[in-house]
N, CA and C atoms as an extended XYZ file, in Angstrom:
273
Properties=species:S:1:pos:R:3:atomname:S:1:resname:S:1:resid:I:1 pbc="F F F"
N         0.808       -1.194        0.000 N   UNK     1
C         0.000        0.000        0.000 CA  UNK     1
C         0.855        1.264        0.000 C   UNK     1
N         2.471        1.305        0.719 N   UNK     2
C         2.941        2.434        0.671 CA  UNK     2
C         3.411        2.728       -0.561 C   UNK     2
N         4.241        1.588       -1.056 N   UNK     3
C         4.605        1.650       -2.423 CA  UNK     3
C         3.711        2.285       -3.181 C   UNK     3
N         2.292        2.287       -3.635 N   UNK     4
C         1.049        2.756       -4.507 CA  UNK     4
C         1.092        4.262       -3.758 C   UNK     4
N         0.914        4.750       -2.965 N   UNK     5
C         0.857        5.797       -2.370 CA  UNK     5
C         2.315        6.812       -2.717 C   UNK     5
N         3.382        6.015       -2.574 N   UNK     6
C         4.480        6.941       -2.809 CA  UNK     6
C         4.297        7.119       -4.585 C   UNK     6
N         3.923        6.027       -5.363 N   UNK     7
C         4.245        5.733       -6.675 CA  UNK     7
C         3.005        7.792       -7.158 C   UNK     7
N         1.897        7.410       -6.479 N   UNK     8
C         0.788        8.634       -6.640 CA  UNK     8
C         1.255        9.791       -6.500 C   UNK     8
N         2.368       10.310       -5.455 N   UNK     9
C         2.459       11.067       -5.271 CA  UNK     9
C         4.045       11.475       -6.517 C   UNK     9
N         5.137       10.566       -6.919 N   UNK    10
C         5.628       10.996       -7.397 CA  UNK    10
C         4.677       10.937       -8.657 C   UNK    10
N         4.216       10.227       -8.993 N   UNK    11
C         3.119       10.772      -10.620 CA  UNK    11
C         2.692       12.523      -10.502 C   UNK    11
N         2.309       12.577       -9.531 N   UNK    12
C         1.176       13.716       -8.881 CA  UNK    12
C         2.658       14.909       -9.364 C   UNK    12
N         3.879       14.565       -8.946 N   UNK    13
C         4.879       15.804       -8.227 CA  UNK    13
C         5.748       16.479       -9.916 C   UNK    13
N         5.799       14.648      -10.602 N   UNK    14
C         6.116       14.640      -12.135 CA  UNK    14
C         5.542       15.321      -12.892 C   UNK    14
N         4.105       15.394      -13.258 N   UNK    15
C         2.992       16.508      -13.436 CA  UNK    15
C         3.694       17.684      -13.371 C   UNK    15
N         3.700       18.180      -12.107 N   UNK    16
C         3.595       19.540      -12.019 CA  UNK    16
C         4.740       19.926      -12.609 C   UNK    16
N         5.887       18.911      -12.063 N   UNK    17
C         7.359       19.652      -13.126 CA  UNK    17
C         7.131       19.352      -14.249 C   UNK    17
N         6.410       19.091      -14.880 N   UNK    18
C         6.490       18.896      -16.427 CA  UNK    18
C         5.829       19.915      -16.839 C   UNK    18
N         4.566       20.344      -15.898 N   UNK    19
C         3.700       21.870      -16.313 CA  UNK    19
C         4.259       23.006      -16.273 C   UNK    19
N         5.621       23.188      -15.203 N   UNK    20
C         6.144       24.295      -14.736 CA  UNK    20
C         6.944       24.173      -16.075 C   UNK    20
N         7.326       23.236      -16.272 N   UNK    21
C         8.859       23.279      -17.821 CA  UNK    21
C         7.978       23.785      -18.895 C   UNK    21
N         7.000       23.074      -19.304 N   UNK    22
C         6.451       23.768      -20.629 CA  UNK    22
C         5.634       25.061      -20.398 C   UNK    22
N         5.117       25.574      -18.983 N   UNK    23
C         5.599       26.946      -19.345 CA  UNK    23
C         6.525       28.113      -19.077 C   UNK    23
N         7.475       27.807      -19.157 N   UNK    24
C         8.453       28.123      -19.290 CA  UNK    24
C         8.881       28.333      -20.787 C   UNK    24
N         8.853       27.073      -21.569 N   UNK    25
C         8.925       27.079      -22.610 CA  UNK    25
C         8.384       27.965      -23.495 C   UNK    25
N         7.000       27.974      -23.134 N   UNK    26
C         5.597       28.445      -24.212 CA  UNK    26
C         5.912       30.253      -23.479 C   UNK    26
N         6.888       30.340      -22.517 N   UNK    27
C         6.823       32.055      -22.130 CA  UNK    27
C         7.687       32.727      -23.249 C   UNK    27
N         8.778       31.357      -23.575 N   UNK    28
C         9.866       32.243      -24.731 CA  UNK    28
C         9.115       32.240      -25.700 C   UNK    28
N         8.106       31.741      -26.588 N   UNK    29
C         7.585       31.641      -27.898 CA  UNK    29
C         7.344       33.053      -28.296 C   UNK    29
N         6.577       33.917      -27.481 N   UNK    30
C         6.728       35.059      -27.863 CA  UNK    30
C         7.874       36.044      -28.582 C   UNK    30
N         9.074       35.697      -27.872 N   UNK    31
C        10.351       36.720      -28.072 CA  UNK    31
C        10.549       36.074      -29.646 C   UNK    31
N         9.873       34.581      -29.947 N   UNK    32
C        10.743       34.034      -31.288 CA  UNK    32
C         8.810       34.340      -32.046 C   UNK    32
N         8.498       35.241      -31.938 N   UNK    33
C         7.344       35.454      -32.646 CA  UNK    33
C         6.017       34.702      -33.021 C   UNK    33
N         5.935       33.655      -31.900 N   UNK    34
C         4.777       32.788      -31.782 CA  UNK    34
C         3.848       33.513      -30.782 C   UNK    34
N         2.564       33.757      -31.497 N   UNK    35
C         1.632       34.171      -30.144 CA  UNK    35
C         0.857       33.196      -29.830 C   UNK    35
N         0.596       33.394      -28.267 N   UNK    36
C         0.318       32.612      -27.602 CA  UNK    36
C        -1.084       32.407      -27.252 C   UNK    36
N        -2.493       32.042      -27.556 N   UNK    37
C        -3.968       32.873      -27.121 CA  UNK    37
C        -3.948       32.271      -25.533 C   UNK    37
N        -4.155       33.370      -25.053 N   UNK    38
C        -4.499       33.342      -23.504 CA  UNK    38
C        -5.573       32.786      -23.382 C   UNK    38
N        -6.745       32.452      -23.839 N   UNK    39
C        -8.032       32.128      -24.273 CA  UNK    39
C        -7.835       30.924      -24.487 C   UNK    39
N        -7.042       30.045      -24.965 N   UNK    40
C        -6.797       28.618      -25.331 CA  UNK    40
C        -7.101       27.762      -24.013 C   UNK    40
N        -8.008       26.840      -23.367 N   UNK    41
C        -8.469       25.976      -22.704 CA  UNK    41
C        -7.394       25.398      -21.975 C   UNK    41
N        -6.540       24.839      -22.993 N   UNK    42
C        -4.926       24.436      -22.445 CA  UNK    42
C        -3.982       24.959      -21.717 C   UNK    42
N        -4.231       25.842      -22.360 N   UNK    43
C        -2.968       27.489      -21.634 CA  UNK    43
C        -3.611       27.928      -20.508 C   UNK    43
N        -4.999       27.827      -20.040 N   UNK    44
C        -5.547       28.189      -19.051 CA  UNK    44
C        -5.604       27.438      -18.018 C   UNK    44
N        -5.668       26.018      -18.466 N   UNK    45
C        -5.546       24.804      -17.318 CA  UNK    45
C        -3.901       24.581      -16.608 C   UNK    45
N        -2.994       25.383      -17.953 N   UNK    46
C        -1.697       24.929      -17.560 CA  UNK    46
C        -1.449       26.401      -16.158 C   UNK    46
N        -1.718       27.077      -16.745 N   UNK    47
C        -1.562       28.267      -15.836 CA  UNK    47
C        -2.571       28.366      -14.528 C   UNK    47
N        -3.629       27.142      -14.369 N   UNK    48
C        -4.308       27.384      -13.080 CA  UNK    48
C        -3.770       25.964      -12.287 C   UNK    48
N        -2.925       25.315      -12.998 N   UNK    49
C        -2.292       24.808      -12.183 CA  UNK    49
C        -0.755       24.723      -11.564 C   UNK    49
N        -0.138       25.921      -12.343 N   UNK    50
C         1.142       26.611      -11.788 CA  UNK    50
C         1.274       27.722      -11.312 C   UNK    50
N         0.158       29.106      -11.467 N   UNK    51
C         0.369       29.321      -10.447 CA  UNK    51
C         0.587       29.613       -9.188 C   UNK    51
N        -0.552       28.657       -8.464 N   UNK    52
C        -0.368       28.737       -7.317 CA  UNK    52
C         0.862       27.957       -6.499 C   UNK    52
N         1.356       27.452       -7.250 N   UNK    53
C         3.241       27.475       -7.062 CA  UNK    53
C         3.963       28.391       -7.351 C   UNK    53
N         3.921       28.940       -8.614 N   UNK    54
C         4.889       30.136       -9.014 CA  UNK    54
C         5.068       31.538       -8.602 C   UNK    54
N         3.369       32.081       -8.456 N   UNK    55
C         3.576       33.521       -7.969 CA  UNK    55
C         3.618       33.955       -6.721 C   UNK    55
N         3.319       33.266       -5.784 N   UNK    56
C         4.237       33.338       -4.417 CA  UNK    56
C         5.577       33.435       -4.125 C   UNK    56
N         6.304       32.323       -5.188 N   UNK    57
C         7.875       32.547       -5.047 CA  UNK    57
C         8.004       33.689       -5.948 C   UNK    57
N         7.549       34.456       -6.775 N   UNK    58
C         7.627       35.499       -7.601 CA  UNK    58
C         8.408       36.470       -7.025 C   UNK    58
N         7.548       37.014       -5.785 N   UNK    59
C         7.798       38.119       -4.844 CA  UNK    59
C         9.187       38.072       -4.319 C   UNK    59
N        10.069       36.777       -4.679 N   UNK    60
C        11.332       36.600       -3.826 CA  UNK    60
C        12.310       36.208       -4.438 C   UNK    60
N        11.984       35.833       -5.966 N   UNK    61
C        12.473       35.462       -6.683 CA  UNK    61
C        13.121       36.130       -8.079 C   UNK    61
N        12.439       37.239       -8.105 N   UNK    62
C        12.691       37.890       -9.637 CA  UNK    62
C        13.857       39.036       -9.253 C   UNK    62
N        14.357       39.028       -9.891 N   UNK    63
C        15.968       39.788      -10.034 CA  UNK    63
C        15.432       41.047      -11.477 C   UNK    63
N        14.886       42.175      -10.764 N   UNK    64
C        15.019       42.883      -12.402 CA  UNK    64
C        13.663       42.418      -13.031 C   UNK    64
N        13.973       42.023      -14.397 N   UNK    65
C        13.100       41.394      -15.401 CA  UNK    65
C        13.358       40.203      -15.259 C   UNK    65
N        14.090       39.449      -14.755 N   UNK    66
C        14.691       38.163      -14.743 CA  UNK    66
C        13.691       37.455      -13.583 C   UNK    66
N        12.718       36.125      -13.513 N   UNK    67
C        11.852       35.765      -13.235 CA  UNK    67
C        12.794       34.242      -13.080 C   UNK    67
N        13.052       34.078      -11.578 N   UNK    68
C        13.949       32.849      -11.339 CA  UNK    68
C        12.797       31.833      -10.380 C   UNK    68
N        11.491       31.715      -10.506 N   UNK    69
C        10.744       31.007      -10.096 CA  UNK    69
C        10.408       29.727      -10.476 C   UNK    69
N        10.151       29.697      -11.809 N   UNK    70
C        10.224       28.453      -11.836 CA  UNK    70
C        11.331       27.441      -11.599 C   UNK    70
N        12.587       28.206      -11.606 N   UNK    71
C        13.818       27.580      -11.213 CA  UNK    71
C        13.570       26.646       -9.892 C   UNK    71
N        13.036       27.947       -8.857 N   UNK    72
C        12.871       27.652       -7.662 CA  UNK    72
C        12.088       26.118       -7.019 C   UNK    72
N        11.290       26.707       -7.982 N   UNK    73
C         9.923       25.318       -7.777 CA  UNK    73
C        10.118       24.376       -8.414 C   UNK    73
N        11.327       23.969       -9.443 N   UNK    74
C        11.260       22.870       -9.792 CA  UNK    74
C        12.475       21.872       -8.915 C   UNK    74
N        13.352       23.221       -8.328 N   UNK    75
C        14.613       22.387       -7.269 CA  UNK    75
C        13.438       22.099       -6.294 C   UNK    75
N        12.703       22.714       -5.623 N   UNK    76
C        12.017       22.641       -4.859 CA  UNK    76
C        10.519       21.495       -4.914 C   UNK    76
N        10.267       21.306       -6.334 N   UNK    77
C         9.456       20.306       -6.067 CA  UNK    77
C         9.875       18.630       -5.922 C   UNK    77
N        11.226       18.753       -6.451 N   UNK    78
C        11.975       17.602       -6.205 CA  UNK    78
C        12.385       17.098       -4.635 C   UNK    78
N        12.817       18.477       -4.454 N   UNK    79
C        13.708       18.153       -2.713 CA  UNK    79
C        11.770       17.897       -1.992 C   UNK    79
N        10.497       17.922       -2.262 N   UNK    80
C         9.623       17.691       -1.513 CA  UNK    80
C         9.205       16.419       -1.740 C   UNK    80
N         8.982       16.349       -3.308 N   UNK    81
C         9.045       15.090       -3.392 CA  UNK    81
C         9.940       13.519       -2.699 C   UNK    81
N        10.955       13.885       -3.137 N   UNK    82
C        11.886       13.070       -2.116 CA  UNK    82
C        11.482       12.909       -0.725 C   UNK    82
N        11.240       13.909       -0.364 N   UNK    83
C        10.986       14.007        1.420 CA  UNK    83
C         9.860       13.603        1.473 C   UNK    83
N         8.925       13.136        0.826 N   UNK    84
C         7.591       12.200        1.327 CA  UNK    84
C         7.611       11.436        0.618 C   UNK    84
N         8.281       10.663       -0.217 N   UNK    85
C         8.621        9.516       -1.011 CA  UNK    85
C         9.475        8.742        0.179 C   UNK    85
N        10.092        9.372        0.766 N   UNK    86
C        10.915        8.594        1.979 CA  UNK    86
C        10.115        8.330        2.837 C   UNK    86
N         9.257        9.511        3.212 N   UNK    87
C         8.593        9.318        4.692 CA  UNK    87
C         7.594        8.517        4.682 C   UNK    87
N         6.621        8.051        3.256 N   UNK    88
C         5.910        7.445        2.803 CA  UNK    88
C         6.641        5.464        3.192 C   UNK    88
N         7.808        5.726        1.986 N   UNK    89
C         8.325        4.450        2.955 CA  UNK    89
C         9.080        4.176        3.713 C   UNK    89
N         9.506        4.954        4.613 N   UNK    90
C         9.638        4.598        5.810 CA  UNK    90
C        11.514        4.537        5.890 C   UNK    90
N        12.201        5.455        5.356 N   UNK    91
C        13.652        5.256        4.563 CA  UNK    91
C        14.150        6.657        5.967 C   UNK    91
């Protein structure tokens, strides 16, 4: 049972770093002349589920124009992950 439980939560933690990377990605498309519709269903689901991770660290994180958050949250969703992947089994 812990095994299934830890396995959920790293699925669950994989997710989110994979949401935080592609947008990240989809933020440069603009500078290389792809627009982006804010309106797109996708782009809206991706962004209501990052960020209430991202713009909290915003406030502590941005240097300038330079926006080092998602950096933050993706070292950071790992080092959490780990830490209840252990505590889950018992390591």
């Amino acid at each position: 049972m812990a095994e299934i439980l830890a396995l959920m939560v790293q699925i669950v933690f994989q997710i989110m770093w994979w949401a935080i990377l592609i947008r990240v990605l989809l933020s440069w498309l603009p500078m290389a002349g792809i627009r982006i519709d804010p309106y797109n269903p996708v782009i809206q689901f991706l962004f209501s589920i990052t960020d209430p991770i991202l713009e909290p660290l915003r406030k502590y994180t941005t240097i300038g124009m330079i926006d080092l958050s998602p950096i933050v949250a993706l070292i950071g969703l790992g080092f959490i992950e780990s830490l209840l992947v252990r505590l889950i089994l018992g390591f």
